[in-house]
RODORO-319261 format. One line per 10 residues: number of its first residue (from 1); their letters; for each residue x negated, y, z of N, C-alpha, C. Coordinates in Angstrom, 2 decimals. Layout:
NUM> a> X Y Z X Y Z X Y Z | ...
//
This chain:
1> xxxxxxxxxx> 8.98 21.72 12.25 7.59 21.93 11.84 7.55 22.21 10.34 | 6.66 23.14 10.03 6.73 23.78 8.81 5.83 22.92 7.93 | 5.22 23.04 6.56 4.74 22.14 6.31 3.15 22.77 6.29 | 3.51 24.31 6.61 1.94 24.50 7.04 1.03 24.24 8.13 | 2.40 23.74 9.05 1.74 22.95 10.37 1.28 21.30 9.88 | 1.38 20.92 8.58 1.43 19.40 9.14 0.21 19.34 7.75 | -0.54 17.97 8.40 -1.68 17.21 7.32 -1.03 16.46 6.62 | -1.42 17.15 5.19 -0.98 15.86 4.33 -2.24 15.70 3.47 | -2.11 14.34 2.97 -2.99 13.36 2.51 -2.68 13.04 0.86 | -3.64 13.50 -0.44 -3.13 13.10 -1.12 -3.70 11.84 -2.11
11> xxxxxxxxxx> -3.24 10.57 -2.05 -4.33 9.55 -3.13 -4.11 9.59 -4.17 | -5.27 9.39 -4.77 -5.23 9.35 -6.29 -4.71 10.81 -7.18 | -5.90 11.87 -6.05 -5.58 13.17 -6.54 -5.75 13.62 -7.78 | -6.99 12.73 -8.46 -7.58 13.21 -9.63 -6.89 12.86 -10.64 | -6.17 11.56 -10.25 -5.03 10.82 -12.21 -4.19 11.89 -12.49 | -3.86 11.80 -13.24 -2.40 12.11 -14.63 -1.44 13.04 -13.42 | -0.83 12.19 -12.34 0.01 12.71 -11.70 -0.67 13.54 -10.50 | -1.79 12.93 -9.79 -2.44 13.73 -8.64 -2.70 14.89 -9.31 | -3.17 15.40 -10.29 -3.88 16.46 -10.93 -2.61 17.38 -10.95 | -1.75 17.30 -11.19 -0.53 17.98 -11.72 0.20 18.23 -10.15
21> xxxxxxxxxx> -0.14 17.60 -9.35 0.73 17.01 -8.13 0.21 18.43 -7.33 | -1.70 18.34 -7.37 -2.84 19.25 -6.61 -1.86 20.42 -7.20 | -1.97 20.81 -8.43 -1.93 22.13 -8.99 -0.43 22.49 -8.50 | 1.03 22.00 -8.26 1.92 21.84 -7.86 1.66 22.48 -5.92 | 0.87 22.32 -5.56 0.56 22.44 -4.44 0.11 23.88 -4.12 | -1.03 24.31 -5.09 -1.87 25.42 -5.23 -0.90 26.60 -5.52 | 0.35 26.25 -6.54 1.01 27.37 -6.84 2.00 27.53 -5.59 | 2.31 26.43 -4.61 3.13 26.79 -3.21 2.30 27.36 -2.12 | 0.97 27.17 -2.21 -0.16 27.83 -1.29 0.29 26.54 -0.18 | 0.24 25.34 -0.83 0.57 24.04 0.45 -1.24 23.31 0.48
31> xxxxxxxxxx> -1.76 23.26 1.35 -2.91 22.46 1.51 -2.70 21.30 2.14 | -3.36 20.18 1.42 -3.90 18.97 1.29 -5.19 18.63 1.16 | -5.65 17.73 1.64 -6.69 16.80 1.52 -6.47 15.39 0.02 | -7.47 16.17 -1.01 -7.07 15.16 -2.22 -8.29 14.36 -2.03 | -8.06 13.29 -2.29 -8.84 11.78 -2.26 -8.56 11.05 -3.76 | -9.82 10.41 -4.40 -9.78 9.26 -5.00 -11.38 9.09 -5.63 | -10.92 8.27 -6.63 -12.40 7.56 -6.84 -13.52 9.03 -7.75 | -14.99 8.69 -7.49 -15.37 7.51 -6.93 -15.53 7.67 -5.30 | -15.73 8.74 -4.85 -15.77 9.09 -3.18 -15.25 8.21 -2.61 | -13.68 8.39 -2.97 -12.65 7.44 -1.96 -12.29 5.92 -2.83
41> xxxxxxxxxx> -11.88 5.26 -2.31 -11.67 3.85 -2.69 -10.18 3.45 -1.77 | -9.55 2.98 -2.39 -8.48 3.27 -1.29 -8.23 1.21 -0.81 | -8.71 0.67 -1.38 -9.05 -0.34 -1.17 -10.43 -1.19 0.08 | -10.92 0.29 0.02 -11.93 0.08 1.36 -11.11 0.79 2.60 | -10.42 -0.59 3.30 -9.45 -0.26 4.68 -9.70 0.82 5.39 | -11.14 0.44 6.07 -11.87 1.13 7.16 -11.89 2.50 6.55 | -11.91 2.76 5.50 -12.31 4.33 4.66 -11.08 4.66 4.84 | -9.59 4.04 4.22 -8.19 4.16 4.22 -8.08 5.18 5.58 | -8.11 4.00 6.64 -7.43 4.42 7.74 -8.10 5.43 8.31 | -9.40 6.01 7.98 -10.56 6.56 8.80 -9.91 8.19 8.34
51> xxxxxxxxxx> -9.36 8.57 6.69 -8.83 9.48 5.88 -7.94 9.76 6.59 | -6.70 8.41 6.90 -5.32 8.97 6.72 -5.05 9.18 8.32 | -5.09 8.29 8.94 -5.08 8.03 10.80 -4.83 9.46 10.83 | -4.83 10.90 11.01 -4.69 12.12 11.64 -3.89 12.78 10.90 | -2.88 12.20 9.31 -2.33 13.00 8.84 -0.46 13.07 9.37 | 0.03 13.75 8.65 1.64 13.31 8.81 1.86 13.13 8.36 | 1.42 13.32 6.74 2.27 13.05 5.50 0.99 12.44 4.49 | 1.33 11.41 4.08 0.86 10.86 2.67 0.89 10.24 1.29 | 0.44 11.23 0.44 1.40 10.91 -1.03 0.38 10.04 -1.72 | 0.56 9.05 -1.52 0.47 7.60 -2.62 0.17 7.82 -3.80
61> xxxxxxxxxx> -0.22 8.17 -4.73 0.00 8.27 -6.48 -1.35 7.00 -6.74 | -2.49 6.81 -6.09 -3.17 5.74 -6.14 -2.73 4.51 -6.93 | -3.32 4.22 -8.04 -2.94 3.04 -8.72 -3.93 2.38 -9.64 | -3.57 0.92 -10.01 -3.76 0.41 -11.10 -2.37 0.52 -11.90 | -3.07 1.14 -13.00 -2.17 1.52 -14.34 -2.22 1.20 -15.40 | -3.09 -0.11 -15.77 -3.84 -0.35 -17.25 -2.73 -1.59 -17.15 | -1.58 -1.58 -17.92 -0.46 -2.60 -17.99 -0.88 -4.24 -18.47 | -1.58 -3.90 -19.80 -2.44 -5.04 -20.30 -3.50 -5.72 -19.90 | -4.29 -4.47 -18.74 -5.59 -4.92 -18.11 -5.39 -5.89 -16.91 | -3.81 -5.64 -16.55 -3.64 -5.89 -15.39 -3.66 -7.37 -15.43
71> xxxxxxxxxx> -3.11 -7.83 -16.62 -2.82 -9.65 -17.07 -4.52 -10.21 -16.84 | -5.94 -9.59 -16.78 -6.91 -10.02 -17.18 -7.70 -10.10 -15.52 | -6.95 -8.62 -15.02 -7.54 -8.45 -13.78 -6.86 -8.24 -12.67 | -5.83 -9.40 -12.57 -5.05 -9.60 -11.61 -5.19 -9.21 -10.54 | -6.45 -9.57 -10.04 -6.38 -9.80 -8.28 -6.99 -7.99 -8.18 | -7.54 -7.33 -9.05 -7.65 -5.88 -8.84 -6.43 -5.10 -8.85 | -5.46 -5.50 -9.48 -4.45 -5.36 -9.26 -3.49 -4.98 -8.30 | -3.52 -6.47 -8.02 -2.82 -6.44 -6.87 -3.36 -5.93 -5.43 | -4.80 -6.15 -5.56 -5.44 -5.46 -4.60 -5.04 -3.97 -4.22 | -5.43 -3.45 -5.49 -4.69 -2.13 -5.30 -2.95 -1.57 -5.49
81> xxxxxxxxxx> -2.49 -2.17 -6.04 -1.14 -1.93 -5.72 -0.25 -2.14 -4.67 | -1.05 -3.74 -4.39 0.18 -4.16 -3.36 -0.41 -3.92 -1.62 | -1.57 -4.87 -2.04 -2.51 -5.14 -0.44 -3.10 -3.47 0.22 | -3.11 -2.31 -0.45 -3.59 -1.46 -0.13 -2.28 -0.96 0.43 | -1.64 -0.75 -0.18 -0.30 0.08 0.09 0.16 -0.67 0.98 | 0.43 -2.07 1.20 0.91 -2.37 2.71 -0.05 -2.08 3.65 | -1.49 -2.35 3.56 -2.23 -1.44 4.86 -1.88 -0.29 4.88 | -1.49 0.87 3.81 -1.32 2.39 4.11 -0.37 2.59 5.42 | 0.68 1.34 5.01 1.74 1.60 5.85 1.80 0.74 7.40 | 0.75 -0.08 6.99 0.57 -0.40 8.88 -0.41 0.76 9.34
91> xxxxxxxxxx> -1.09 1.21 8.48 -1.63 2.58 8.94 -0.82 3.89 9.86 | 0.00 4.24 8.47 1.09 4.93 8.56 2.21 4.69 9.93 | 2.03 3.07 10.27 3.49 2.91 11.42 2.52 3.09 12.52 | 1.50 2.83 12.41 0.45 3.08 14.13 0.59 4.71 14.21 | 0.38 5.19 13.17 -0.03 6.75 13.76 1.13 7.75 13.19 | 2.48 7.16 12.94 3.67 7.81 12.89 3.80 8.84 12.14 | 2.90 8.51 10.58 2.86 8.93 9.53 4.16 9.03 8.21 | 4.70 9.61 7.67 5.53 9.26 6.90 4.78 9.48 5.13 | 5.12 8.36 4.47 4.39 8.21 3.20 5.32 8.30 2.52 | 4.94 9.04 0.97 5.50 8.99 -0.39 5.00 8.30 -1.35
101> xxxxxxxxxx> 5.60 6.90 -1.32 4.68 6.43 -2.69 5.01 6.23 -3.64 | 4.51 6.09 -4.96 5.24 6.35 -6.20 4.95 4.83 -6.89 | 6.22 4.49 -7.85 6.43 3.51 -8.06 6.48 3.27 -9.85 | 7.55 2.39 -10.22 7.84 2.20 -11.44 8.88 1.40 -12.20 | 9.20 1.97 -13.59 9.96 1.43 -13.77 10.14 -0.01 -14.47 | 8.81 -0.66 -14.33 7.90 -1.95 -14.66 8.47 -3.09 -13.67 | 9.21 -2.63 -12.68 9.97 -3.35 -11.66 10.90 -4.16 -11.81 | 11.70 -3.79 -12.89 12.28 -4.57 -13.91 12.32 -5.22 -15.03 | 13.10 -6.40 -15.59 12.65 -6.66 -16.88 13.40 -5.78 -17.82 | 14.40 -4.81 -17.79 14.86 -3.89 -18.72 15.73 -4.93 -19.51
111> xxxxxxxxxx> 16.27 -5.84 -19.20 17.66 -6.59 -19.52 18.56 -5.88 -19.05 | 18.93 -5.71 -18.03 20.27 -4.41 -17.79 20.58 -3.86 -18.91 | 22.11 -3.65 -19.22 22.62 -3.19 -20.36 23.24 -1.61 -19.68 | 22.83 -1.61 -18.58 23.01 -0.21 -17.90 21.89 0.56 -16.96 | 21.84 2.07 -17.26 21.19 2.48 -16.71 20.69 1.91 -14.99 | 19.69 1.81 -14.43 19.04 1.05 -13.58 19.12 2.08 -12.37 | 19.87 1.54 -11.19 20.35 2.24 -9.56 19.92 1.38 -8.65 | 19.53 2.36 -7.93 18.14 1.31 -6.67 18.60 0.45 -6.19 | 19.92 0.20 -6.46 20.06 -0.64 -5.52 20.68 -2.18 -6.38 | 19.90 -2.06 -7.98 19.72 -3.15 -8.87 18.18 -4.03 -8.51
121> xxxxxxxxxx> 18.31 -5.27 -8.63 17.49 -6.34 -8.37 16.41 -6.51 -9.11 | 14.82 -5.97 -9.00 13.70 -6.10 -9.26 13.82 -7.34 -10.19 | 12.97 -7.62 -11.14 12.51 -8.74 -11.96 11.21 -8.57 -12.36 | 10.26 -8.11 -12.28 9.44 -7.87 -13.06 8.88 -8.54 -13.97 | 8.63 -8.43 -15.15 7.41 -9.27 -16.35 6.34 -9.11 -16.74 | 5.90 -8.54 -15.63 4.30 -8.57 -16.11 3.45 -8.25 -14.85 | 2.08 -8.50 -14.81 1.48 -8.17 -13.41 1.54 -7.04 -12.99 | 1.42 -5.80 -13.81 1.10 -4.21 -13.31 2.72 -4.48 -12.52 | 3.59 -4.68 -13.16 5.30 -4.58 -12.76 5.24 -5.52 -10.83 | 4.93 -6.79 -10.97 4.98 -7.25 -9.84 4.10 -7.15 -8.99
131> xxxxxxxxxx> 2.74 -6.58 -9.54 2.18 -5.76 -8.25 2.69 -4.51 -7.35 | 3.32 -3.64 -8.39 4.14 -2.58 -7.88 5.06 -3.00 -7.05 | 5.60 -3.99 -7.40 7.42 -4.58 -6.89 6.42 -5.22 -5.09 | 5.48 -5.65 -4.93 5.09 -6.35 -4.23 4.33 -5.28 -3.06 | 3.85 -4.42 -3.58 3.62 -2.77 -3.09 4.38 -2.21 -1.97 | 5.57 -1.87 -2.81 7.03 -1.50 -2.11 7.50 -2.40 -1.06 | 7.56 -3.95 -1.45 7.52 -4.79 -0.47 7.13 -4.99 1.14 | 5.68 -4.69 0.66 4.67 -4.29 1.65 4.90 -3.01 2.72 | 5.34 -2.51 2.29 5.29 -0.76 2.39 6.25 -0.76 3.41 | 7.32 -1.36 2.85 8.66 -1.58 3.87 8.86 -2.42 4.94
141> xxxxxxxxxx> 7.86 -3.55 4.98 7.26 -4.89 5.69 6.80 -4.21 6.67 | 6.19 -2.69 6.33 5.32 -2.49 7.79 5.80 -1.88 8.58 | 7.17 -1.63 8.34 7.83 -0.72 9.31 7.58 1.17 9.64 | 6.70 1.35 8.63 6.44 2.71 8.69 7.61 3.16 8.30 | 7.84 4.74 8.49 8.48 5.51 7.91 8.11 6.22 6.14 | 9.00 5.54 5.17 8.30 5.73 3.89 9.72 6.28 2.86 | 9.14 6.70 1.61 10.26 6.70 1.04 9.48 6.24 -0.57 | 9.94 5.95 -1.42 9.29 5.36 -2.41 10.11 5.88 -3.46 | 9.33 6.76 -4.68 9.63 7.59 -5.72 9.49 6.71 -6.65 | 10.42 5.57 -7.44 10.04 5.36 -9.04 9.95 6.40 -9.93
151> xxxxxxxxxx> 9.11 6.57 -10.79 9.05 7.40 -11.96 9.01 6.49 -13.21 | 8.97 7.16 -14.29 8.78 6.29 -15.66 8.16 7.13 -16.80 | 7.86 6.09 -18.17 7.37 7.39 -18.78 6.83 8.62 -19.09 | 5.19 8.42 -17.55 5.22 9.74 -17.57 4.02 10.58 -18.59 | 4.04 11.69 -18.33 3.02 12.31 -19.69 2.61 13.19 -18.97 | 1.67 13.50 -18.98 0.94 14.93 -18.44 -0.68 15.22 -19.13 | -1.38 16.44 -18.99 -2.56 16.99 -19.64 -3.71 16.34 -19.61 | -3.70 15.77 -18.12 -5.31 14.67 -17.74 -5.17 14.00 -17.98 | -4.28 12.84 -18.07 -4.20 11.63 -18.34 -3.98 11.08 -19.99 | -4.52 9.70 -19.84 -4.16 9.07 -21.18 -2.64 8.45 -21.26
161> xxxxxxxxxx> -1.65 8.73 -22.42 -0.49 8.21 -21.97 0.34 8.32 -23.44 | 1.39 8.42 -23.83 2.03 7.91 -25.01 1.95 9.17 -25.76 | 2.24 10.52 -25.04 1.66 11.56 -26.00 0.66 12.40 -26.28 | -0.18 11.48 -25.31 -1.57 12.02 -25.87 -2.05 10.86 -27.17 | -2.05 9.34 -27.01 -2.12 8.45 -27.36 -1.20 8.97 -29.18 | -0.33 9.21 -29.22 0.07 9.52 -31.00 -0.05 10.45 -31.20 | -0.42 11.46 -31.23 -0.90 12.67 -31.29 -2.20 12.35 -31.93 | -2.95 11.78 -31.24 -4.01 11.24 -31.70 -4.41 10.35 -32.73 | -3.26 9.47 -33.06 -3.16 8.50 -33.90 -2.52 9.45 -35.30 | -1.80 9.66 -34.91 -1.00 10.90 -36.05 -2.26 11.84 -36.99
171> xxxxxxxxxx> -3.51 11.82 -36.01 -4.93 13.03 -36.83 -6.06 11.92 -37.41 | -5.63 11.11 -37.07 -6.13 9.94 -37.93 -5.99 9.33 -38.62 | -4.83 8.30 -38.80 -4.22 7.42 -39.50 -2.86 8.27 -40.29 | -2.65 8.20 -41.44 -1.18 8.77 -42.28 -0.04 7.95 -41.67 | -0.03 6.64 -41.43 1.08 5.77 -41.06 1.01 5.19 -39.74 | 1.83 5.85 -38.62 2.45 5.27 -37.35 3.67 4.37 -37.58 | 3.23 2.98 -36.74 4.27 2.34 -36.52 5.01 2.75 -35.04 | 6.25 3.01 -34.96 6.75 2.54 -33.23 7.38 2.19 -32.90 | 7.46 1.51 -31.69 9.02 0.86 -31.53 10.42 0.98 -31.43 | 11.34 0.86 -31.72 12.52 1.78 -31.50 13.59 0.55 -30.48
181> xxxxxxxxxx> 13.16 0.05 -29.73 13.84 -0.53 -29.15 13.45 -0.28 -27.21 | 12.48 0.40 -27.35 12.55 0.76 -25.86 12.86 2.11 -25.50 | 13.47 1.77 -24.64 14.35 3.32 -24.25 14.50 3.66 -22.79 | 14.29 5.15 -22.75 13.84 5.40 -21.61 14.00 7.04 -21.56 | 13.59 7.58 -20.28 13.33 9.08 -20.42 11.91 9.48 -20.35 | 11.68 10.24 -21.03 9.90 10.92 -21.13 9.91 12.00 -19.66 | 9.14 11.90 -18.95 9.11 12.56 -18.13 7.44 12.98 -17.87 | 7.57 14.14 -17.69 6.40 15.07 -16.91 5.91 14.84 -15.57 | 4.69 14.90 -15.64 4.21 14.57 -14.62 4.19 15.91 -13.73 | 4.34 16.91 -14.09 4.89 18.23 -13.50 6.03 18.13 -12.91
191> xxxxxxxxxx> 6.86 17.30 -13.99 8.25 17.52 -13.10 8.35 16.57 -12.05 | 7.51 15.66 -12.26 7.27 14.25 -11.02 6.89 15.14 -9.89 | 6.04 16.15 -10.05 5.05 16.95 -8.98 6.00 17.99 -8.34 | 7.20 18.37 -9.00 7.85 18.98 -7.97 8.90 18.59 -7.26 | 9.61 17.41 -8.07 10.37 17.03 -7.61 9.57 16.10 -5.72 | 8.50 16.01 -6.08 7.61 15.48 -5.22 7.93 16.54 -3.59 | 7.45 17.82 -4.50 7.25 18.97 -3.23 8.68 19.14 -2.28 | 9.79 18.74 -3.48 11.14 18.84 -2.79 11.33 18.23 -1.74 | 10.67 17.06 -2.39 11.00 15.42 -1.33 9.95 16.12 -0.01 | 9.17 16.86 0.24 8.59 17.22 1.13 9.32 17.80 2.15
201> xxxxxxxxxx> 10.14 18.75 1.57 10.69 19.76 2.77 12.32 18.67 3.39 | 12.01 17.93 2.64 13.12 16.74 2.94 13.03 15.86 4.05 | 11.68 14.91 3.47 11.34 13.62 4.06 12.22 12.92 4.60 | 12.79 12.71 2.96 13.76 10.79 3.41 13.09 9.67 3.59 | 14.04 9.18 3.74 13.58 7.53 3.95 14.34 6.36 3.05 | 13.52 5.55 2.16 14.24 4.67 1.38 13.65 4.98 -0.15 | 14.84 4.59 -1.04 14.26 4.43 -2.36 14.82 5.12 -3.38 | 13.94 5.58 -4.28 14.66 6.77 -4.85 14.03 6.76 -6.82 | 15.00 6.64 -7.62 14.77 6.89 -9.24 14.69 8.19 -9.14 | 13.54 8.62 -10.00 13.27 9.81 -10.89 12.82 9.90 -12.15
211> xxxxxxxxxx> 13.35 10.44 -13.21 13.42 10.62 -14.19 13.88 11.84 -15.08 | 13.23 12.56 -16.02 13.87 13.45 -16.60 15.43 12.89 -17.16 | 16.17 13.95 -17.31 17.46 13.63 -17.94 17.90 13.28 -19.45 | 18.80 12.31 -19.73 18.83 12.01 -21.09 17.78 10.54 -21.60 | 18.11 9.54 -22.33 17.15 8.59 -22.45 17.44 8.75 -24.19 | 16.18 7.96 -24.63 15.47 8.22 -25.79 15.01 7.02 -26.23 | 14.79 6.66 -27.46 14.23 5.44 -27.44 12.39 6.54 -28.28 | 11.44 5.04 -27.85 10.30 5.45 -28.59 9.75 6.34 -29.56 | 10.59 5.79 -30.46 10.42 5.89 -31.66 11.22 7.17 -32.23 | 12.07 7.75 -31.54 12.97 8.82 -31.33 12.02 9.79 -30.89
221> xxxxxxxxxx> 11.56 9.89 -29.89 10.65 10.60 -29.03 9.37 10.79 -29.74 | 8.68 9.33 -30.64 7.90 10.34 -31.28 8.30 11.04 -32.60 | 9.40 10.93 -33.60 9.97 11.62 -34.35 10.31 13.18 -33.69 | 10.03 13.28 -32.42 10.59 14.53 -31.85 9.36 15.32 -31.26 | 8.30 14.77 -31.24 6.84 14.91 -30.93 6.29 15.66 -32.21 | 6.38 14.66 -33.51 6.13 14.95 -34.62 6.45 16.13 -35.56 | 7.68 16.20 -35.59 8.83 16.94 -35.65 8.55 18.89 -35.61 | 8.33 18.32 -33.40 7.76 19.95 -33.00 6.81 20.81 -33.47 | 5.31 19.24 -33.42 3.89 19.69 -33.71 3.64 19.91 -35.11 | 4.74 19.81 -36.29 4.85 20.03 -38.31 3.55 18.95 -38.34
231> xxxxxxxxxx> 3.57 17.57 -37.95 2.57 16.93 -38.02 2.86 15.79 -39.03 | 2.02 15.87 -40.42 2.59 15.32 -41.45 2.31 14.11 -41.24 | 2.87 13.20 -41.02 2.73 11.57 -40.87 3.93 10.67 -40.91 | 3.50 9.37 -41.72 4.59 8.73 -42.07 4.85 7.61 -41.01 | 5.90 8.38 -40.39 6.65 7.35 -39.00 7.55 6.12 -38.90 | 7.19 4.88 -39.21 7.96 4.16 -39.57 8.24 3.33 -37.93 | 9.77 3.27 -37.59 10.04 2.13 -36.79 10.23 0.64 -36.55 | 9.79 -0.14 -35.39 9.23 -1.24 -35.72 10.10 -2.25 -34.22 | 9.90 -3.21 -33.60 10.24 -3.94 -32.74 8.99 -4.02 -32.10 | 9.32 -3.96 -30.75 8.08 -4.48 -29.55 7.58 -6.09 -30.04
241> xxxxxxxxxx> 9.21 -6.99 -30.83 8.51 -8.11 -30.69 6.99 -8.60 -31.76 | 7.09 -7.13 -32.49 6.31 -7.53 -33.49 4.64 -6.96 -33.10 | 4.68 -6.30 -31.77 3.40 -6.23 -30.96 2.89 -7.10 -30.49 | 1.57 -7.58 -30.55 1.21 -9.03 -29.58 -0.05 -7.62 -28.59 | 0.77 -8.27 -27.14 -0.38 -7.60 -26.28 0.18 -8.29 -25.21 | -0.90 -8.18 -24.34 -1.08 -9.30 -23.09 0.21 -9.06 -22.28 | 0.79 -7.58 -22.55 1.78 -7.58 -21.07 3.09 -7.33 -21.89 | 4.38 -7.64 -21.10 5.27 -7.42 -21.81 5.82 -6.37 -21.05 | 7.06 -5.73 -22.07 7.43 -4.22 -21.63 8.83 -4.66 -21.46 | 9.53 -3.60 -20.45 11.18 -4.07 -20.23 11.65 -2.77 -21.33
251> xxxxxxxxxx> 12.31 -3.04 -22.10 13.21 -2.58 -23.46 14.10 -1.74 -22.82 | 14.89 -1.78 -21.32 15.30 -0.50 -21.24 14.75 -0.18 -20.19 | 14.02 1.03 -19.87 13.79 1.21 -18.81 15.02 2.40 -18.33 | 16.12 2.41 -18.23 17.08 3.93 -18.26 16.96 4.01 -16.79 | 16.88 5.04 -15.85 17.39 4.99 -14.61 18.32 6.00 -14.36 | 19.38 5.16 -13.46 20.46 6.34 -12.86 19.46 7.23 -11.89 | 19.49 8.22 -12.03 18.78 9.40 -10.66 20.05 10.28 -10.11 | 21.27 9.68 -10.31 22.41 9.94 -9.26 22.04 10.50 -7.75 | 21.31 9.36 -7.20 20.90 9.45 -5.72 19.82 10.35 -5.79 | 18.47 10.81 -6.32 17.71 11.83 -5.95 18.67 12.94 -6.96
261> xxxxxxxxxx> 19.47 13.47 -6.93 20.05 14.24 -7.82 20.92 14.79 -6.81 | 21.69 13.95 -6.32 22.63 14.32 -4.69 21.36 14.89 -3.93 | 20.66 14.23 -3.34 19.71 14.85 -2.54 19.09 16.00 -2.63 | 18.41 16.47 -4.00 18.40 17.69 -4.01 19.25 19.02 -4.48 | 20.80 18.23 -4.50 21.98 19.17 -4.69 21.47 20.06 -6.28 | 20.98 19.69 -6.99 21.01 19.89 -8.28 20.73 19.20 -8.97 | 21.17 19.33 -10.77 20.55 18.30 -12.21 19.22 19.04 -12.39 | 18.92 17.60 -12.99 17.55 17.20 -13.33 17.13 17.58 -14.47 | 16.47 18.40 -15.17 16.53 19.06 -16.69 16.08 18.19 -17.88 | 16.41 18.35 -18.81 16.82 17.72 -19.91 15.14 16.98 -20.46
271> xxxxxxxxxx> 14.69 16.12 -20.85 13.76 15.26 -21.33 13.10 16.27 -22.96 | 14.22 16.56 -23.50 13.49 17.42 -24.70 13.00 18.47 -24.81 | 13.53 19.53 -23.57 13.67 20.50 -23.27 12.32 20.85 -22.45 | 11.77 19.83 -21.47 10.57 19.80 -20.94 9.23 19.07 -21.88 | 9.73 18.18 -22.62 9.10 17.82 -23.88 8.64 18.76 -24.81 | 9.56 19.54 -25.17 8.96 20.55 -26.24 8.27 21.21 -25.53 | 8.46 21.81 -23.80 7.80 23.16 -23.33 6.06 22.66 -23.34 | 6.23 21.15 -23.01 4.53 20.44 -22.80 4.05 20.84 -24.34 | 4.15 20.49 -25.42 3.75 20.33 -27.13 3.38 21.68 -26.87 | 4.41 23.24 -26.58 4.05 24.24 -27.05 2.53 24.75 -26.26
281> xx> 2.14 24.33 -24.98 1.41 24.13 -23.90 -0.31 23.35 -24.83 | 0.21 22.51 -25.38 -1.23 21.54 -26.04 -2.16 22.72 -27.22
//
């Protein structure tokens, strides 16, 4: 079955990644049904199952994402991260649906002194992190057929996120502080969106890192932000520990993407390389 024979379902069409995910779609001429707030609620069951019940395929991007908010508003949280997404998937196992849901790299505490392979042991430190971790849990609890995409770091045009966020700070303030101790890969929410479409003509099952290639620390990344955009500002680097905010961050987030890398029988393109193409794009 082709994928123009089959319904797919997409949540949380309108965020950072759905938006990029839709348009990802539009340029394959693939139709979907996009859903999210305020219409859809993915937390109202009866609405859930009433959407998804007739599809074959459904891509997850639905979230709570406010890391700090999450410490204040726990049980929304988890509501939506965890308790929704395990109904998707008793949804999903009644009507022999297969789901893509997207995850994070908040799953861990980023103590690993090595890049992070799925098949390393969750810790999370903070609520957004163990709602996610508890999500996946769920997801797999229900016996549906699922496969679950971590991403990290991601950046894209709609959304609020680290390079829209200094960019902004950079046209205001002369002096950015940032951290130079978390490290990670910057990744596109474009490139999340196709690597997405791949996983379509695929449909595995199980758990899978994605990430642009190459890791970076912060503070690197925005020297390389700065750098591109001739944006005169004085960038000084700093320690996370010297941030006080409600949630704490894991210091490395690196992931091996070995395993989605085999799967789609090619490398994953370079973090600066898709970095600069976004800046020239703004």
């Amino acid at each position: 079955m082709s994928l123009d024979d089959k319904s797919i379902v997409i949540l949380g069409g309108k965020g950072m990644l759905g938006t990029d995910l839709v348009e990802a779609f539009n340029e394959r001429s693939i139709n979907a049904q996009v859903l999210d707030l305020p219409e859809f609620d993915i937390t109202d069951y009866k609405q859930l199952e009433e959407k998804t019940k007739n599809a074959n395929i459904v891509i997850n991007c639905a979230a709570y994402t406010n890391v700090d908010g999450a410490e204040s508003e726990k049980d929304l949280a988890y509501k939506v991260n965890a308790e929704a997404t395990g109904r998707l998937g008793e949804i999903a196992r009644n009507n022999d649906i297969w789901v893509l849901h997207i995850s994070t790299d908040f799953v861990f505490d980023g103590k690993h002194d090595k890049p992070y392979k799925e098949t390393d042991s969750p810790n999370p430190i903070s609520t957004y992190g163990s709602s996610k971790l508890e999500g996946e849990k769920l997801l797999a609890k229900s016996g549906c057929k699922y496969c679950v995409m971590r991403v990290q770091w991601t950046y894209g045009k709609s959304g609020n996120n680290f390079v829209s966020k200094l960019v902004q700070r950079a046209k205001t303030i002369d002096t950015v502080n940032v951290v130079d101790d978390q490290v990670g890969s910057p990744t596109a929410t474009t490139e999340v969106s196709n690597a997405i479409c791949k996983m379509l003509d695929i449909m595995p099952t199980g758990l899978f890192h994605f990430a642009s290639s190459g890791y970076v620390s912060r503070y690197e990344m925005a020297k390389f932000i700065f750098d591109k955009l001739a944006l005169n500002v004085n960038l000084v680097p700093c320690k996370t520990s010297d941030f006080v905010s409600p949630a704490a961050r894991p210091l490395n987030s690196r992931f091996d993407c070995a395993k989605i890398t085999d799967l789609f029988g090619e490398k994953i393109e370079s973090w600066d390389i898709i970095l600069e193409r976004y800046l020239k794009s703004l």
